[in-house]
C-alpha positions, 0 to 999 in steps of 0.5 A, a space after each residue: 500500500 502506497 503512503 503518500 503526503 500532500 504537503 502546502 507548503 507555500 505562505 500562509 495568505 498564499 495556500 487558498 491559490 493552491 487549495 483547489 489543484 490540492 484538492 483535485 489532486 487528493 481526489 485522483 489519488 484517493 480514487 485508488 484502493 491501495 493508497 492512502 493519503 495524508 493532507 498538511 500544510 506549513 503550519 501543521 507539518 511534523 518533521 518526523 513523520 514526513 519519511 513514513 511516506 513512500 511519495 511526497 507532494 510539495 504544492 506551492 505557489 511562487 513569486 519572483 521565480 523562488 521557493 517561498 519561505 515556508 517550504 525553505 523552512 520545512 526543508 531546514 526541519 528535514 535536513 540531516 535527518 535518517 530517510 528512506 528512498 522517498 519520491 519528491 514530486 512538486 506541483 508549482 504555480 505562479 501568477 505570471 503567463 509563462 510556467 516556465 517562471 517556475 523553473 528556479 523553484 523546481 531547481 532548488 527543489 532538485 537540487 535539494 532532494 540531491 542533497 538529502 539523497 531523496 529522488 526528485 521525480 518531477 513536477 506540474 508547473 502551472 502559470 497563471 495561477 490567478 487567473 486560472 481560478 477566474 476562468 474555464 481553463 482550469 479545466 484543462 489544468 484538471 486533465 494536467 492534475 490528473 496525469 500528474 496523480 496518474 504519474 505519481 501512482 506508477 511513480 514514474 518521473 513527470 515534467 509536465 507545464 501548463 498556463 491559461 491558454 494553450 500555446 494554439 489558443 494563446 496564438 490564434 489570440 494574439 493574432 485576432 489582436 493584432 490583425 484587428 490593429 492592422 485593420 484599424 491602422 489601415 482605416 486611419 492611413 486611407 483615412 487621412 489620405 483622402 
């Protein structure tokens, strides 16, 4: 029977942004038999308990493309302690478009498990986060979760990202736009030609 720990480890004023992928994320593993599942955070994470785990999930929410104080103190509370082979995945999210501003985090998160000779297998790196909760893409963000639990339940390695729109979406908006400022500019050239 897997043992696996959800850990929000972010700031305090920040968990209610990881709360809802959380939460998705607890329902996609409970759905197994075989596997049970414990729920923290920041506040209430106890040090000594965390290696009875088989799998462990850092869910956090970053600014200026670091790992939040919290989890650094959560990291200080574990180090040079005696660890079994403990998976690390790390769900990451930040608030600017890009996924890839979770980079950094997810480096010194590996970098960490490295050290502590624990195994980094992966994450979910999701950009936008607080317009996600605003929109319908968090339904797409909820496929992404879900292949996320699928990969920590066969505890494969996982390195998945996800924003807003789609790459196609983002584009094929981006392009609207400025399709409609060339129209407009050309009305105004035409304009004050005549």
């Amino acid at each position: 029977m897997a043992k696996i720990l959800l850990v929000s480890s972010g700031l305090k004023h920040a968990q209610e942004f990881v709360e809802p992928f959380l939460k998705r994320l607890e329902v996609y593993l409970s759905g197994h038999d075989d596997c049970v599942i414990d729920v923290r955070n920041a506040a209430n994470f106890d040090e000594r308990v965390f290696f009875e785990y088989d799998q462990v999930v850092f869910l956090l929410t970053i600014a200026l493309d670091s790992i939040p104080s919290s989890t650094l103190e959560i990291f200080e509370k574990l180090e040079n302690q005696l660890k079994n082979n403990t998976e690390v995945y790390a769900l990451i999210a930040c608030d600017e478009y890009e996924p890839e501003k979770c980079n950094l985090s997810e480096k010194i998160i590996k970098k960490w498990c490295e050290k502590e000779n624990l195994q980094f297998k992966g994450s979910l790196k999701i950009g936008s986060v607080l317009f996600i909760m605003k929109s319908a893409s968090k339904f797409v963000v909820s496929n992404y979760i879900k292949s996320f639990a699928s990969a920590i339940l066969k505890h494969e390695e996982t390195h998945s990202k996800v924003t807003m729109l789609t790459d196609k979406i983002f584009m094929k908006t981006a392009n609207k736009y400025w399709n409609k400022e060339i129209r407009k500019k050309h009305k105004e050239k035409a304009k004050n030609a005549s």
